[in-house]
N, C-alpha and C positions, 0 to 999 in steps of 0.2 A: 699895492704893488702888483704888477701884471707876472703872469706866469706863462711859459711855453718852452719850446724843445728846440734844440740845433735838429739838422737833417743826419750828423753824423752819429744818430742813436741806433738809425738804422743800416750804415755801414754795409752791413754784413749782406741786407735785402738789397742792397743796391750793387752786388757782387763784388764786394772788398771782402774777403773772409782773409780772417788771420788765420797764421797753423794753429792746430786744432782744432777748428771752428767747423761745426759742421755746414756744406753748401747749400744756399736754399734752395728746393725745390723751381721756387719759381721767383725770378729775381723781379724788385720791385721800380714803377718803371717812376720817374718825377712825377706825371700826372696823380698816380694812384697814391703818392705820399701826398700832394698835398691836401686829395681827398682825404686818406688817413688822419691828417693833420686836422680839416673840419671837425671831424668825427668828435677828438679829444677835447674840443669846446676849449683850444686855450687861445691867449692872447696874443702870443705874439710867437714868431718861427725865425731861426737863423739857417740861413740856406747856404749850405756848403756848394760855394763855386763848382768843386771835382764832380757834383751828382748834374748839373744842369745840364742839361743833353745841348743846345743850342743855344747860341748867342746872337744870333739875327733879332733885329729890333724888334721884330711881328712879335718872337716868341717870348721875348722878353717884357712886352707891354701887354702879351696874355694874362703873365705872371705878376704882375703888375694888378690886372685887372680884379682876377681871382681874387687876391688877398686884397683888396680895397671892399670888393663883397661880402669877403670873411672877418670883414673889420681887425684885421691882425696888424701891429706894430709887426716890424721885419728890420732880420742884419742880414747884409751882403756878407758870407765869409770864405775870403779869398785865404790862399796860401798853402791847404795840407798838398805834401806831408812837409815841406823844408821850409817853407816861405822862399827869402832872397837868402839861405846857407850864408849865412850869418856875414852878409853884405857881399858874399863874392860871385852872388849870379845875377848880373847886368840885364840878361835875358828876363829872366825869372823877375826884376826890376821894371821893363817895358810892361812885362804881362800885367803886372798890380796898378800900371797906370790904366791899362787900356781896361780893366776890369772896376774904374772907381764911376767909367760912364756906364758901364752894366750895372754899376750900383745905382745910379740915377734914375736908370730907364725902368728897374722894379718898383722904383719909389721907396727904396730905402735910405736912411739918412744916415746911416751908421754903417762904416763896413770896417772888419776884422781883417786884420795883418797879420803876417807872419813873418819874425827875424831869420828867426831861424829854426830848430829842432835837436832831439837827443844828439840827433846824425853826429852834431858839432859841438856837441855839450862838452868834453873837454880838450876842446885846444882853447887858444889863450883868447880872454871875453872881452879885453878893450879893445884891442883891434879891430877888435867886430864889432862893437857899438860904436864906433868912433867912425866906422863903413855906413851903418845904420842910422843913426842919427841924421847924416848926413841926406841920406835914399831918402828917410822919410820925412826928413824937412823938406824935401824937394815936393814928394807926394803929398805932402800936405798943403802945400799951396794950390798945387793943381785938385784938391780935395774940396778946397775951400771953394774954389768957383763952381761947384755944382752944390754949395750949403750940407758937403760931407762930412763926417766927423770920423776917421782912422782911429780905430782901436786895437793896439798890438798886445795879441796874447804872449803869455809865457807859456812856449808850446814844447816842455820840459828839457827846457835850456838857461833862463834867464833866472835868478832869483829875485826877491820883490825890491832891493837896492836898485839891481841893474836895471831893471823895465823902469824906475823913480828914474834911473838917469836916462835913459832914454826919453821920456817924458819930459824932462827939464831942459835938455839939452835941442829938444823940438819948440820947445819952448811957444806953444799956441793953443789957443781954445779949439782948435779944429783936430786935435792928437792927441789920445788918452790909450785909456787899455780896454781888452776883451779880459775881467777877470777871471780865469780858469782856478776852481777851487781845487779841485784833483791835483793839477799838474805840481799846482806851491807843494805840494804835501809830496809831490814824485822826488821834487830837488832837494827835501829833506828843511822846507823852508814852511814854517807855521804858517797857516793859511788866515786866522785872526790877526797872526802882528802885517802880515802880509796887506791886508784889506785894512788894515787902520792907519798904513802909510799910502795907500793907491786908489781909498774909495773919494776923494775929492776931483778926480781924473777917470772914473770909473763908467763908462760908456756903454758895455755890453757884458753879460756873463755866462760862462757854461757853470751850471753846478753839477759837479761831482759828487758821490758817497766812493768811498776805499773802504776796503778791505786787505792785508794780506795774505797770502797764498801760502799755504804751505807747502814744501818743497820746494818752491822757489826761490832761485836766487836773490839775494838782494839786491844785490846791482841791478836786476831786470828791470825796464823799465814797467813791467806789471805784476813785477811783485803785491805790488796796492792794485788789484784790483777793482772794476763796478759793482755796486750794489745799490739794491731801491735807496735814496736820500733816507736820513735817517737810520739807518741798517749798520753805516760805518763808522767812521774814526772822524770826518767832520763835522762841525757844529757850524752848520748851514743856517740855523736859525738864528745865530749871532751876526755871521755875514752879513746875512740879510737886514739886519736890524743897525747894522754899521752904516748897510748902504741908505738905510729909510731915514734913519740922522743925518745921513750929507743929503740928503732929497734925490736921490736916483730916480731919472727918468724913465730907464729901456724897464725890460724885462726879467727875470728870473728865468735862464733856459736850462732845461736838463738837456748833457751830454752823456750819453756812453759810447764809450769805446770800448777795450779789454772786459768782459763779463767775468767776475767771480764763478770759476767752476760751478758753485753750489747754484747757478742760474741758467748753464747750458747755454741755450739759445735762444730765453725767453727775455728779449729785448723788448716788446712789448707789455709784457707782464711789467716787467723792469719802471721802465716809463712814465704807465701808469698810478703804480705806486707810488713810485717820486713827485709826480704829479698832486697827487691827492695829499702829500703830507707838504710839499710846498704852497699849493691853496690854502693848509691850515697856517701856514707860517704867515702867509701873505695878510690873510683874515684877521690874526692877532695884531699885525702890526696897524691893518689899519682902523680896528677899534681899540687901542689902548690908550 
């Protein structure tokens, strides 16, 4: 099983800082992550739409270029922070189409969706899948004629029923999911019964480690904290071994977003760790 990182690990260097977060010094620009990315000697990279500085063909079949050198599997991932707000932005709807032929032009096969976000997390959920379903049946057709495959995260709004219906109700080989281990654990939704009902549709993954914080609220949505994999409360290594039994294709990518106090700002610290103990995951599974 192939190992690598979302771009949104580094968030913060690409000038997203959350409150509290201290600002980087010097922000980091898309070229320099994906030499970053060389560096770490992994497989494969899911490139957050928000960091791509340009969408002109030229710059897009750079990117293209680059990682066919760096022999890296790749996901296109469209959507943060709302995706289509849980089917009511039409706009936000055009964008995910026009961005599924910027998924083409990297040469990626796989691009991540978003329904929706916390933003909408409680107003009422059929309505919005019922909006959804629909958008993304539609995008999925138009997916299919460039050989895409749409994988919509629970991007800590959906629980693993409602993304199963979502999935059903799209009803094609060309629409599955971006498994986010984190997010299941945000919605108070077990992240193994989660992946034992969605690893046969399972397309793309962020892996997560949580934590939570103390003095923070529950409700917060980072309450649960990042921390190095292995560090937290998920058992990533069963995940994983769920997805090696359905024969998972993509890759194993670590995401951070929210860092555990006890880590500051050391997102690459972070990274690398998760790194290094998912190579071991990866390694058992494939001599066992």
């Amino acid at each position: 099983m192939k190992v690598g990182i979302d771009s949104y690990c580094f968030h913060r260097l690409f000038g997203e800082v959350y409150p509290g977060q201290k600002k980087p010094e010097k922000e980091l620009s898309f070229e320099e992550f994906l030499l970053k990315a060389d560096d770490l000697n992994i497989e494969g990279v899911s490139l957050e739409s928000c960091f791509i500085p340009r969408f002109d063909k030229e710059y897009l079949e750079g990117i293209k270029h680059h990682l066919d050198l760096s022999g890296m599997d790749r996901v296109y991932a469209w959507g943060h922070p709302d995706g289509l707000e849980g089917g009511r932005n039409e706009r936000a709807f055009e964008e995910m189409i026009e961005h599924i032929e910027y998924a083409d032009q990297i040469g990626a096969k796989v691009m991540r969706v978003v329904g929706s976000s916390l933003q909408f997390r409680f107003e009422d959920h059929q309505p919005q899948l019922e909006k959804l379903s629909r958008m993304f049946a539609e995008a999925t057709r138009f997916a299919e004629k460039y050989g895409i495959k749409l994988a919509v995260e629970n991007h800590i709004d959906y629980n693993s029923d409602e993304i199963l219906q979502l999935v059903t109700n799209v009803n094609s080989s060309h629409f599955g999911v971006n498994f986010d281990s984190g997010n299941f654990l945000r919605v108070l939704d077990d992240p193994i019964q989660a992946m034992e009902k969605l690893a046969p549709y399972v397309f793309a993954t962020h892996i997560k480690d949580l934590r939570p914080v103390k003095g923070v609220p529950v409700n917060e949505w980072y309450f649960f904290s990042c921390v190095p994999t292995g560090e937290g409360l998920i058992d990533n290594a069963r995940l994983a071994q769920i997805l090696h039994q359905h024969n998972y294709e993509g890759f194993l990518a670590v995401e951070i977003d929210f860092l555990h106090p006890e880590y500051g700002n050391q997102e690459e610290l972070v990274v690398k760790r998760s790194l290094e103990v998912l190579w071991g995951i990866a390694d058992r599974l494939t001599y066992a």
